[in-house]
C-alpha positions as CSV (number, residue, x, y, z in Angstrom):
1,X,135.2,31.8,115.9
2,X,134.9,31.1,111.9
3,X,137.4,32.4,110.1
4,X,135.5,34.5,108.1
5,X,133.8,36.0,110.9
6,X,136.7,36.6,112.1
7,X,137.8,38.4,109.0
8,X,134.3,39.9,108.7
9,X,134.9,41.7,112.0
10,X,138.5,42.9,111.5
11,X,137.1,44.6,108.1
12,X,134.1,46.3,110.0
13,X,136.9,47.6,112.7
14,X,138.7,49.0,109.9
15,X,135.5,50.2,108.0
16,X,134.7,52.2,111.8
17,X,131.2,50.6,112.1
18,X,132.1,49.7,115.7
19,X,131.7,53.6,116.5
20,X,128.2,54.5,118.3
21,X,126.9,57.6,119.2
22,X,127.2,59.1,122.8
23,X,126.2,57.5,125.1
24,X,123.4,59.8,125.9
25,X,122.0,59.2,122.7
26,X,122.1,55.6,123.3
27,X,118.5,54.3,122.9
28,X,117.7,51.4,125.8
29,X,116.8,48.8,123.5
30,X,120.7,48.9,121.7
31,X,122.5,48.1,125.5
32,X,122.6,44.2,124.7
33,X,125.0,45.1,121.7
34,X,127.2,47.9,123.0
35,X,130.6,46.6,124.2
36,X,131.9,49.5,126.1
37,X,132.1,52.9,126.4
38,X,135.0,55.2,125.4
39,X,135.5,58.6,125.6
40,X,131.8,59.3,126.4
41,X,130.6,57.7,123.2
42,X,129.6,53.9,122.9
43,X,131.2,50.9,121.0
44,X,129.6,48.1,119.2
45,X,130.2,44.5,120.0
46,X,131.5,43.4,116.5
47,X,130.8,39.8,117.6
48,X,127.0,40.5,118.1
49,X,127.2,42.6,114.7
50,X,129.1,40.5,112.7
51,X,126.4,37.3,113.5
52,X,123.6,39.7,113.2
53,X,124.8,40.4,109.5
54,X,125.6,36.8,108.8
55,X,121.8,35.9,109.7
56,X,120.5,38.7,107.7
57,X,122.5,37.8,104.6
58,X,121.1,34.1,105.0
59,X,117.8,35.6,104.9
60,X,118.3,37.4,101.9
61,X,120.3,34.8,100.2
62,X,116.9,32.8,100.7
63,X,114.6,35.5,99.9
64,X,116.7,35.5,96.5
65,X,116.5,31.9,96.0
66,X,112.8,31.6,96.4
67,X,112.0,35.0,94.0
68,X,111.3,37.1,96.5
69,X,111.4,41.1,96.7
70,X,113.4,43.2,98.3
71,X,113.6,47.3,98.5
72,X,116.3,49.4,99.8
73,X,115.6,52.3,101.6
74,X,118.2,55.0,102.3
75,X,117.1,58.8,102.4
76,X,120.0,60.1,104.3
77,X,122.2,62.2,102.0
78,X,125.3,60.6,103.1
79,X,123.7,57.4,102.1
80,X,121.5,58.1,99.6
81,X,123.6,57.1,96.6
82,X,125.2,53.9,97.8
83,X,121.6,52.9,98.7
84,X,120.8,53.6,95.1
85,X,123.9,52.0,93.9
86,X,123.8,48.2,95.7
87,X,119.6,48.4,94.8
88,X,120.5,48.9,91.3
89,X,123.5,46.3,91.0
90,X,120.4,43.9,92.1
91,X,117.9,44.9,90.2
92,X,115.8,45.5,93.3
93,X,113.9,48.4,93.5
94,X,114.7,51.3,95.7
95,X,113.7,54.9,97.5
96,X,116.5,57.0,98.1
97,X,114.7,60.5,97.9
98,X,111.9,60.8,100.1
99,X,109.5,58.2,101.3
100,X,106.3,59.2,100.3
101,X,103.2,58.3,102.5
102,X,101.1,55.7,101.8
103,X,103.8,53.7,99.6
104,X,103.4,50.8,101.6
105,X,100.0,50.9,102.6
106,X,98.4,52.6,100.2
107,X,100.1,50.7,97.3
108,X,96.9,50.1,94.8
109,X,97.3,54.0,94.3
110,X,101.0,54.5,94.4
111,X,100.8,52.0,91.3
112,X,98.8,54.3,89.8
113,X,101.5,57.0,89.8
114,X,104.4,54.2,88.9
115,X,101.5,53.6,85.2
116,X,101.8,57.3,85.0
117,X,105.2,57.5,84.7
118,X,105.8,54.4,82.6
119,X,103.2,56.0,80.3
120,X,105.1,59.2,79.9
121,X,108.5,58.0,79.2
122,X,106.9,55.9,76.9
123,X,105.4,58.2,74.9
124,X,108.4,60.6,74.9
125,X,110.8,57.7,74.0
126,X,108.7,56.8,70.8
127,X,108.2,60.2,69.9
128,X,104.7,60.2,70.5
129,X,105.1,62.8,72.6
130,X,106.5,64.8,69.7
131,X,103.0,64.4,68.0
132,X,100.5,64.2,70.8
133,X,101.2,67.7,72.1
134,X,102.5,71.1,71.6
135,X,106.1,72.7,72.8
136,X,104.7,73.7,75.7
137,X,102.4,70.9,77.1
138,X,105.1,68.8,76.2
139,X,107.6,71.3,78.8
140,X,104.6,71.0,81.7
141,X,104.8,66.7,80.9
142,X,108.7,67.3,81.0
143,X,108.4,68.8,84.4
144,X,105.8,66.0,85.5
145,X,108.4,63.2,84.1
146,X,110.7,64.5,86.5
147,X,108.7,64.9,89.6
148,X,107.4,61.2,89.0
149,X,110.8,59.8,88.5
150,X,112.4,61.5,92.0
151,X,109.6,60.3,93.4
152,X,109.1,57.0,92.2
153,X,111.8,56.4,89.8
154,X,113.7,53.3,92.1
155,X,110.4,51.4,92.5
156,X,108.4,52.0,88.8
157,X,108.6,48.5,88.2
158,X,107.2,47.1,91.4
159,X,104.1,45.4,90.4
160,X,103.3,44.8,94.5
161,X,104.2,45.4,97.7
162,X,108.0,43.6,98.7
163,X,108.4,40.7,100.5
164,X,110.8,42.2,102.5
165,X,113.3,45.7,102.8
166,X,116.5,46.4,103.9
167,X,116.4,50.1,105.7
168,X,119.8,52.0,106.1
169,X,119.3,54.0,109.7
170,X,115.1,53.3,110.0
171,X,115.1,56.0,112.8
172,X,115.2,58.6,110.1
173,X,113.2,57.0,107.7
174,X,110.5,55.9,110.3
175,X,107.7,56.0,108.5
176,X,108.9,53.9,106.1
177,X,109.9,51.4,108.9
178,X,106.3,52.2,110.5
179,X,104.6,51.3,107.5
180,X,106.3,48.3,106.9
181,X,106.0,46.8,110.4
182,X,101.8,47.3,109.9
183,X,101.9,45.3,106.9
184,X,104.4,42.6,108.3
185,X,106.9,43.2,105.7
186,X,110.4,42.2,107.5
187,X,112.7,44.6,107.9
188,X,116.7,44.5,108.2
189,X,117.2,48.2,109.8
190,X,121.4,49.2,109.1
191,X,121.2,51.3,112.2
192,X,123.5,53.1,115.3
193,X,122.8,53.3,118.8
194,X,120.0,55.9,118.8
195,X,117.4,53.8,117.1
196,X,115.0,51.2,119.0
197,X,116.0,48.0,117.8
198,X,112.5,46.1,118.7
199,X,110.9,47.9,115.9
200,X,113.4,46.4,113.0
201,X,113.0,42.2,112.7
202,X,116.5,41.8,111.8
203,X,118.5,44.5,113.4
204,X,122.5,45.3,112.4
205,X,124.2,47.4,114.7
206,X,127.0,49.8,113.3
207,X,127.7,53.1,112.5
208,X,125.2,54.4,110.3
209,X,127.1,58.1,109.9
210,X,130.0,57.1,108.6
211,X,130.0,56.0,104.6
212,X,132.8,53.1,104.6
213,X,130.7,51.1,107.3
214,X,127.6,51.5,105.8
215,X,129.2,50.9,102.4
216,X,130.4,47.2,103.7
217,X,127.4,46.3,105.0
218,X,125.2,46.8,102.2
219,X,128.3,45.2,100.2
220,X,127.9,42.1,102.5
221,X,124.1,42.0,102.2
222,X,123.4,42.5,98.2
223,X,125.7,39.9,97.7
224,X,123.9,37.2,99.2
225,X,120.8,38.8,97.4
226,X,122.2,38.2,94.4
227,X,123.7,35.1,94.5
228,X,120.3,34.0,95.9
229,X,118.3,35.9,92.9
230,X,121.0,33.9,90.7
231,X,119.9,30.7,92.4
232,X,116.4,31.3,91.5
233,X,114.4,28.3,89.6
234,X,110.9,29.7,88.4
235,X,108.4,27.6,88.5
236,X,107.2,25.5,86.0
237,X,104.1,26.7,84.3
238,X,101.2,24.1,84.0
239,X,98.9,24.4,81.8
240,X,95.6,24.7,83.3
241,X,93.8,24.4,79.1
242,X,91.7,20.8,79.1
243,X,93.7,18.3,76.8
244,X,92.2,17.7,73.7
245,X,90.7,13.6,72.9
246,X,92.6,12.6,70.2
247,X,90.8,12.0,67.3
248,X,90.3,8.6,66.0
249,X,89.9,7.7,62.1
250,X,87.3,5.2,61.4
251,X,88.5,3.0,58.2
């Protein structure tokens, strides 16, 4: 065993993400990465999760390095903020409120709502606002500003769907999960025992309750994102415009 897997593990056994649920909450698909059983509730094979979170951290690190997008997903109020936190530290866009439906499939018109917002804060930020309306359509747009933003706030600047998303616990935000898998957008699911694995793509198993382990994990996995996003070469533009003949002066 690497020594940084090794050290990987000992920090997720101090973080408690080896901690499952009960075993009668197990869901069948987790059994392959359980280890045992204690006290009526399972434990996670830190081997299996500790590889698990190596591959998905090479896959982001690449995902970075080739320009891609990726959204974090995290609606769970324990998790809500942290999920908010590591998105933001990336500069990846994020929904840690409510998943709305349709943001995934029905993105043409979600964009529609992200122009609405941008065109609001816009206004208010230039003082048009100021000019373009009276006290109190200005408090109704106020109050529209802020429904926009809670809804849409982490992902205003998405100009398309991502090319991949990280999902903390994807059994309670299923239908972001659901909508993902029918577009074949990858997903790494952060998730516990009671969650069907075969509906993530890249599937980390720890304990998705308790804030220190999920805390490391998204540590572990925005990191390589970054330092992939930071390896990113743009492509050079070509220019498509036909050359001009040079012109040639008869003596």
């Amino acid at each position: 065993m690497a020594t940084d897997t090794k050290n990987l593990i000992e920090r997720m056994f101090e973080a408690g993400a080896h901690f499952g649920f009960s075993k009668s909450r197990r869901h069948p698909t987790t059994a392959p990465y359980i280890f045992a059983t204690k006290d009526g509730n399972d434990i996670f094979d830190l081997e299996i999760t500790a590889q698990k979170l190596e591959e998905a951290k090479n896959i982001l690190e690449n995902a970075g390095k080739e320009g891609k997008k990726v959204m974090f997903v995290g609606t769970k109020d324990e998790v809500a903020k942290m999920v908010k936190a590591a998105a933001e530290s990336a500069d990846a866009p994020y929904a840690v409120h409510r998943w709305i439906g349709g943001m995934l499939t029905n993105f043409p018109q979600m964009r529609k709502r992200f122009d609405r917002l941008k065109e609001l804060r816009a206004e208010k930020e230039s003082g048009e606002a100021e000019r373009k309306y009276t006290k109190k359509e200005r408090v109704v747009i106020g109050r529209e500003i802020d429904k926009l933003t809670f809804n849409f706030g982490g992902m205003v600047d998405l100009e398309r769907t991502p090319n991949m998303m990280v999902i903390v616990d994807p059994r309670h935000d299923a239908i972001a999960n659901t909508e993902a898998r029918d577009i074949n957008i990858p997903v790494i699911g952060v998730m516990s025992s009671d969650s069907d694995v075969s509906k993530v793509t890249h599937p980390i198993l720890v304990n998705d309750a308790l804030t220190t382990s999920v805390q490391l994990v998204l540590n572990e996995l925005v990191e390589s994102y970054k330092a992939g996003v930071a390896a990113y070469v743009p492509p050079a533009r070509t220019d498509s415009r036909p050359r001009r003949r040079p012109t040639v002066r008869r003596s």
